[in-house]
C-alpha positions in Angstrom: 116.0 -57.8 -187.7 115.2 -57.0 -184.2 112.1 -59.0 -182.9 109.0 -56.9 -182.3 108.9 -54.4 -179.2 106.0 -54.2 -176.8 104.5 -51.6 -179.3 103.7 -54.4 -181.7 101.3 -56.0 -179.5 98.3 -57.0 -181.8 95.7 -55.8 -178.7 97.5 -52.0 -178.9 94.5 -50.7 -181.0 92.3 -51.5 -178.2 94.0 -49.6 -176.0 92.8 -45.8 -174.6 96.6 -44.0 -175.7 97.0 -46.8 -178.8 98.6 -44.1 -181.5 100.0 -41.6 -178.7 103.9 -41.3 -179.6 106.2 -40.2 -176.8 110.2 -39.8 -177.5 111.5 -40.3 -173.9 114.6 -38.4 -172.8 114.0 -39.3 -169.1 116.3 -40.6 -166.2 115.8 -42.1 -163.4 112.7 -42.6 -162.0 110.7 -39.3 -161.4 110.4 -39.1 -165.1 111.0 -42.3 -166.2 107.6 -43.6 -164.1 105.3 -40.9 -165.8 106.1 -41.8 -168.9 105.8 -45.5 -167.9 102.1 -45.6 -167.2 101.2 -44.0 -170.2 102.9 -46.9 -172.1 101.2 -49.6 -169.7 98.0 -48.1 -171.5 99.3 -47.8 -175.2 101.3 -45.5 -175.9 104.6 -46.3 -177.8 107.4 -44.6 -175.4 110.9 -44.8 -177.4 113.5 -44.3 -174.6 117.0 -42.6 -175.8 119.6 -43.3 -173.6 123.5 -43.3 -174.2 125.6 -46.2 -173.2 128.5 -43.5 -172.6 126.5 -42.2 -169.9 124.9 -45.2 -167.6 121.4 -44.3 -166.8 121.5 -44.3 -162.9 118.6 -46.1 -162.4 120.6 -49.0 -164.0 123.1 -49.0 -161.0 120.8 -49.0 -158.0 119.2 -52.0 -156.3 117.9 -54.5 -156.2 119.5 -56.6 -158.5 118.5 -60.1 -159.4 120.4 -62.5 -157.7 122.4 -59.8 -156.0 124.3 -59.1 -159.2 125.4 -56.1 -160.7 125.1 -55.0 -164.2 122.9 -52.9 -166.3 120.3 -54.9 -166.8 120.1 -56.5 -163.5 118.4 -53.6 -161.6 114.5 -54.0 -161.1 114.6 -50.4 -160.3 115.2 -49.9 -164.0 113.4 -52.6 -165.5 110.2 -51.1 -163.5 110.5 -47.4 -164.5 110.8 -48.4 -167.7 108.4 -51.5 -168.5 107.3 -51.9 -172.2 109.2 -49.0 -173.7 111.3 -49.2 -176.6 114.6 -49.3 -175.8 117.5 -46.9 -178.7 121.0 -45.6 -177.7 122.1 -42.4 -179.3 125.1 -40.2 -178.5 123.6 -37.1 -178.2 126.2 -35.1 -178.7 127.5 -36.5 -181.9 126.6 -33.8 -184.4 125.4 -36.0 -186.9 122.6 -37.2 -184.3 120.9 -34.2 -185.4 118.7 -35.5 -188.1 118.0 -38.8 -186.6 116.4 -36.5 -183.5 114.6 -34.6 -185.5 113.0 -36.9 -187.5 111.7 -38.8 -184.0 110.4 -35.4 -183.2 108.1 -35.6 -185.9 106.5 -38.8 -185.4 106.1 -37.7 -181.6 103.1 -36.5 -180.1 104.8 -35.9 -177.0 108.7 -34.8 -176.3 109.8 -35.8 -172.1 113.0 -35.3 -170.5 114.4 -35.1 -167.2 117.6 -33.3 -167.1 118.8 -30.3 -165.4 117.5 -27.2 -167.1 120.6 -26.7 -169.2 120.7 -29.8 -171.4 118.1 -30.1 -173.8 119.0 -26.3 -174.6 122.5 -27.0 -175.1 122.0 -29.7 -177.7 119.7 -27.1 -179.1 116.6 -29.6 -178.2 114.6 -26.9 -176.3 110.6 -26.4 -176.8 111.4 -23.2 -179.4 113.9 -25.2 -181.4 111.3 -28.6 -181.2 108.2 -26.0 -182.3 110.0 -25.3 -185.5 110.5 -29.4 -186.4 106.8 -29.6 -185.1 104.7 -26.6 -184.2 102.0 -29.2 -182.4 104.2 -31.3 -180.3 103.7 -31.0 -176.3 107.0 -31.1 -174.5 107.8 -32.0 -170.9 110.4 -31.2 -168.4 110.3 -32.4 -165.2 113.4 -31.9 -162.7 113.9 -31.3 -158.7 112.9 -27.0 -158.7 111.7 -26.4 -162.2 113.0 -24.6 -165.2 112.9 -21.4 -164.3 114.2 -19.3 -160.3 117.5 -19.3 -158.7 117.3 -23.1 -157.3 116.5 -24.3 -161.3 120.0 -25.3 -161.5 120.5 -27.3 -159.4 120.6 -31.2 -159.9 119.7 -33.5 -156.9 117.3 -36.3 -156.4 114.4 -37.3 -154.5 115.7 -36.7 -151.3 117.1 -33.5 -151.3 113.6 -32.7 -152.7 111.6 -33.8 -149.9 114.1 -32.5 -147.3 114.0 -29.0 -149.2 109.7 -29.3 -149.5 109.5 -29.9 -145.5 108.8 -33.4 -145.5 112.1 -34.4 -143.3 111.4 -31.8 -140.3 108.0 -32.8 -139.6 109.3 -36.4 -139.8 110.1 -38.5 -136.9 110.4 -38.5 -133.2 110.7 -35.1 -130.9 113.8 -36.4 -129.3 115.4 -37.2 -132.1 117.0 -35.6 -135.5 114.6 -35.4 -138.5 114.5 -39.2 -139.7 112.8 -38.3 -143.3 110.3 -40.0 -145.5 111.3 -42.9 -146.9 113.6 -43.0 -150.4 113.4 -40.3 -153.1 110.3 -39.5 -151.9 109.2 -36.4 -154.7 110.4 -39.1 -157.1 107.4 -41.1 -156.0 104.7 -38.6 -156.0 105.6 -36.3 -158.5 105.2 -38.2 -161.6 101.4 -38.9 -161.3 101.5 -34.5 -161.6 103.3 -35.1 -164.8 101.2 -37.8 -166.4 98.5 -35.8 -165.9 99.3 -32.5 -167.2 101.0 -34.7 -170.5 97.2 -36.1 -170.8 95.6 -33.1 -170.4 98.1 -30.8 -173.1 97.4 -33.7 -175.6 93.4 -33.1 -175.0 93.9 -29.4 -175.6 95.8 -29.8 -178.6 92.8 -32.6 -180.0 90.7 -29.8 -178.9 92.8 -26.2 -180.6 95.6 -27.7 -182.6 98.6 -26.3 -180.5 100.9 -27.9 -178.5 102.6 -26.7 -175.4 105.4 -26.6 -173.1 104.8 -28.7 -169.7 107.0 -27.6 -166.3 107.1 -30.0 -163.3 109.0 -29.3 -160.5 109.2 -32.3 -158.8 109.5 -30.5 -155.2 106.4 -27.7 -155.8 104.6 -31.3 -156.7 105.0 -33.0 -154.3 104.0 -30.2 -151.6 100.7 -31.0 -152.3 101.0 -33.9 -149.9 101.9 -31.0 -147.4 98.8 -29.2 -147.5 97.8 -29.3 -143.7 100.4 -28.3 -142.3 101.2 -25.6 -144.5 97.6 -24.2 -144.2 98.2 -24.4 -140.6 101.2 -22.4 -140.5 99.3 -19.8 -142.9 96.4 -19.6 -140.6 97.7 -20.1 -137.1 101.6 -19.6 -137.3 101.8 -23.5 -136.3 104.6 -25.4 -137.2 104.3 -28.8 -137.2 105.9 -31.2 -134.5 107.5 -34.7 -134.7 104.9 -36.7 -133.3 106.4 -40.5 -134.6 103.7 -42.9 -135.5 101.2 -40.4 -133.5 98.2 -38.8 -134.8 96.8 -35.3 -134.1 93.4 -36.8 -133.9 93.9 -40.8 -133.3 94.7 -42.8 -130.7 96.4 -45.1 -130.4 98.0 -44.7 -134.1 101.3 -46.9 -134.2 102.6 -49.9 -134.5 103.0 -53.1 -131.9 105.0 -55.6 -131.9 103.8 -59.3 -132.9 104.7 -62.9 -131.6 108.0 -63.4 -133.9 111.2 -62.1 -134.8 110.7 -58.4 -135.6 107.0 -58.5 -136.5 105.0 -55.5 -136.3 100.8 -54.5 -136.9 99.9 -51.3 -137.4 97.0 -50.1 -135.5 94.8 -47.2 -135.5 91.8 -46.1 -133.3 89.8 -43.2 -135.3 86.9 -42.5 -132.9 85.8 -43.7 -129.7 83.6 -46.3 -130.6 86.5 -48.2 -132.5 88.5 -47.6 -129.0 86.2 -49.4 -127.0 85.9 -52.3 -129.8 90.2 -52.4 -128.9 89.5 -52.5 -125.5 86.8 -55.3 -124.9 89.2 -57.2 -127.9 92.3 -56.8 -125.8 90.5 -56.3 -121.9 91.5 -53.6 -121.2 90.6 -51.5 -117.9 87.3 -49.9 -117.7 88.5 -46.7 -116.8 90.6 -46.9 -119.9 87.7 -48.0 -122.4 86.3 -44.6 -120.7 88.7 -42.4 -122.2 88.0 -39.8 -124.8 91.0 -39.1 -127.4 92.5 -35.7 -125.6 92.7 -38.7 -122.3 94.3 -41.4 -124.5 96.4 -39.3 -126.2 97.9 -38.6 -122.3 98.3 -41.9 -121.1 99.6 -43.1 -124.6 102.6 -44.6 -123.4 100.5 -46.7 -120.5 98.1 -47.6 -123.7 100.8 -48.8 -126.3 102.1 -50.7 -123.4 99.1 -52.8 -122.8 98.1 -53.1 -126.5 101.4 -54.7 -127.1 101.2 -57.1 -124.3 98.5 -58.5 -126.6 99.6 -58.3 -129.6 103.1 -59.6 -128.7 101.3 -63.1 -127.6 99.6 -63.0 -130.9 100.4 -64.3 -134.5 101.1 -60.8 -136.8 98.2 -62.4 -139.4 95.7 -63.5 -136.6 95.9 -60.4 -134.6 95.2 -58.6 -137.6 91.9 -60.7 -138.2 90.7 -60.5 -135.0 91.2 -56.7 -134.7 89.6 -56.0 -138.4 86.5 -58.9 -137.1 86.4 -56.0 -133.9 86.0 -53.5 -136.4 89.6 -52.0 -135.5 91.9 -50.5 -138.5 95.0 -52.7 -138.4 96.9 -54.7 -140.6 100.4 -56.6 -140.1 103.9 -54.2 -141.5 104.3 -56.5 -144.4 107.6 -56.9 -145.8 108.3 -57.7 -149.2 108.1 -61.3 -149.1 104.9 -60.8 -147.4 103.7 -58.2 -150.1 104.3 -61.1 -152.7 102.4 -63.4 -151.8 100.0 -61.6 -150.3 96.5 -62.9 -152.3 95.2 -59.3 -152.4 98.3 -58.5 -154.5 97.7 -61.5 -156.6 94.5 -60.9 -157.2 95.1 -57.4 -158.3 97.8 -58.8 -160.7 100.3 -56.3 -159.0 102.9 -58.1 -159.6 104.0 -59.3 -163.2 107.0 -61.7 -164.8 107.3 -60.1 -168.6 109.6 -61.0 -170.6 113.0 -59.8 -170.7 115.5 -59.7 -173.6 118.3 -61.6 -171.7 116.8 -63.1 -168.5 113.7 -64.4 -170.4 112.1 -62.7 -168.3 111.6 -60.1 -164.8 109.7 -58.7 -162.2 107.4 -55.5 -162.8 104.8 -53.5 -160.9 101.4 -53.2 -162.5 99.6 -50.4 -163.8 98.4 -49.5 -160.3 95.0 -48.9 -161.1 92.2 -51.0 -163.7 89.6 -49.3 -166.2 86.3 -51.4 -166.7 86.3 -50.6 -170.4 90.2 -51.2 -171.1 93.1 -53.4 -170.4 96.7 -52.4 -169.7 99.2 -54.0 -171.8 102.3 -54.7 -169.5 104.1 -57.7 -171.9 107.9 -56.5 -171.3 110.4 -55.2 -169.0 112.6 -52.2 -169.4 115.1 -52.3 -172.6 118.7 -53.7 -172.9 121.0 -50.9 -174.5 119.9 -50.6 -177.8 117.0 -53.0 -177.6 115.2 -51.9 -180.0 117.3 -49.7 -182.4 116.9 -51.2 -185.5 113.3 -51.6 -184.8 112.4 -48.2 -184.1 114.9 -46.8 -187.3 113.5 -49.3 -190.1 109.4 -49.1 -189.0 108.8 -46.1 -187.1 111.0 -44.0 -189.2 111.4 -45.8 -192.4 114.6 -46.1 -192.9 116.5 -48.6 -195.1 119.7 -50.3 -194.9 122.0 -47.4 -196.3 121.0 -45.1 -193.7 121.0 -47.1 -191.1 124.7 -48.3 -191.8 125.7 -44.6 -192.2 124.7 -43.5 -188.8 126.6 -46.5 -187.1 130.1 -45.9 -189.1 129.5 -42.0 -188.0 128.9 -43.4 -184.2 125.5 -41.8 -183.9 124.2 -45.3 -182.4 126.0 -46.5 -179.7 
């Protein structure tokens, strides 16, 4: 018998989503992280995937110890932390029954695909509401389910180039540089576990379930709301401004005693300016500048900021400037993020176990709750991880049945 999943945790009860059951049908990582936070806080996720078809997320880096394989990506193993781990080949018509029956023990029904899939297995929210009438379902993928651009796969990046984030990103001499990584597939999901939360509260609340519709794009436009107000109310595009600010200055980064070692520094009003300028002695007639004034001789001002902070230690720069009651802090890299105590004193970090490296590398929760706990115990699942698990106590079923769906090829 498989050994007990992260679900079996005796402290579950305890937990604010203990007895929330979510089949996941997710990929990748705008979907896969949603449902990933609701497990850190109880609920038991069962994640389908198909060994036929390798889960992307399972092929990008970083890998530990720079090796490839399946269940070598921390991408993975983070988007996917404490879930229950089943392979079935979905398109195997005998698959049917098996689905249908984890239908109705879920509460909740996620998936990330293109608009086409769940329909053409015959999975979509009409076919699940006559298996379960109550369940909530939810679809999350780049444009939405529905308009002429709902067809169209892509990830993260082509959403935030297609949402506006890459124009208004970078330097005005140079070609739109972007945001960083998929960047919808970062903000998006937070959208998604919310709106899950709140169609489960409505159907404590009426009885009826619904159908949830993220686009991952419209999300994440959210973060956009300035500049599209702007354009709205003034006609105002946006420019590249770099590490500028419309309203600070200086807002950038300066480079540290060391090999490619930055500090980030920002001035929001005039008083913290003048706090820069007796730190670093700078001219008189600078200190008297007012932002519109620094903002014009910003190139003069980042000059003689990073005279200083080149002499200067990234860490003790950073102390001195926060003691001076200046915003700044060091461009930490990932070792730096590690050990950095805040981190560790926040838990941010955690080594779970994992089924064949004993054990990996998550994120935490992200935030804390006075009243409860999160339950992060386990990394993402191996292929499979927990089949038998899932098929003889969440579903019930014995030995017989079991053995007939592998000889049919139902679990991979």
């Amino acid at each position: 018998a498989a050994a007990a999943g992260p679900a079996a945790t005796p402290a579950a009860a305890a937990l604010p989503l203990a007895g929330v059951n979510i089949l996941d049908f997710m990929w990748v990582m705008a979907g896969p992280s949603a449902t990933r936070v609701l497990a850190d806080w109880g609920a038991t996720v069962v994640r389908v995937e198909s060994s036929h078809r390798v889960e992307t997320a399972r092929t990008i880096q970083p890998f530990l110890n720079d090796e490839g394989g399946a269940d070598n990506t921390g991408l993975y193993q983070n988007m996917n932390a404490g879930k229950l781990g089943i392979t079935i080949d979905l398109e195997n018509p005998a698959a049917r029954d098996l689905v249908e029956d984890l239908v109705r023990w879920a509460d909740v029904v996620a998936e990330a695909f293109s608009p086409k899939a769940m329909r053409t297995w015959g999975y979509a929210y009409e076919d699940l509401c006559r298996i379960k009438p109550d369940i909530v379902m939810a679809s999350t993928c780049l444009f939405g389910q529905t308009g002429r651009l709902s067809p169209l796969a892509g990830f993260g990046t082509m959403g935030a180039a297609m949402s506006g984030f890459y124009e208004m990103t970078g330097w005005p001499d140079r070609h739109p540089a972007g945001v960083f990584g998929a960047y919808t597939d970062y903000v998006s999901p937070k959208f998604l576990s919310s709106a899950i939360l709140a169609a489960l509260e409505h159907r404590d609340r009426t009885g009826e379930g619904q159908y949830i519709d993220v686009s991952q794009a419209e999300a994440s436009m959210a973060f956009l709301a300035p500049a599209v107000l702007d354009y709205t109310v003034n006609g105002r595009l946006p420019p590249k401004v770099g590490n500028a600010h419309p309203t600070m200055s200086p807002h950038g980064t300066f480079a540290t005693a060391g090999d490619d070692r930055w500090i980030a520094v920002a001035c929001a009003n005039d008083e913290q300016w003048r706090a820069l300028c007796a730190l670093v002695r700078l001219d008189d007639d600078l200190a008297a500048l007012d932002v519109a004034g620094r903002r014009e001789r910003a190139e003069e001002i980042a000059a003689a900021v990073e005279e200083w902070t080149s002499g200067h230690d990234g860490l003790d720069a950073q102390q001195q400037l926060q003691d001076a009651g200046v915003a700044a802090h060091v461009v930490a890299d990932s070792r730096t993020l590690a050990e950095d105590p805040q981190m560790v004193h926040r838990r941010h970090f955690r080594e779970v176990a994992h089924a064949v490296h004993d054990t990996m590398w998550v994120e935490g929760t992200r935030f804390s709750m006075s009243r409860s706990t999160d339950r992060i115990t386990s990394a993402g699942p191996t292929y499979g991880e927990h089949t038998i698990q899932v098929l003889e106590q969440i579903l019930g079923y014995d030995t017989d049945r079991i053995t007939a769906l592998a000889v049919a090829g139902v679990l991979e």
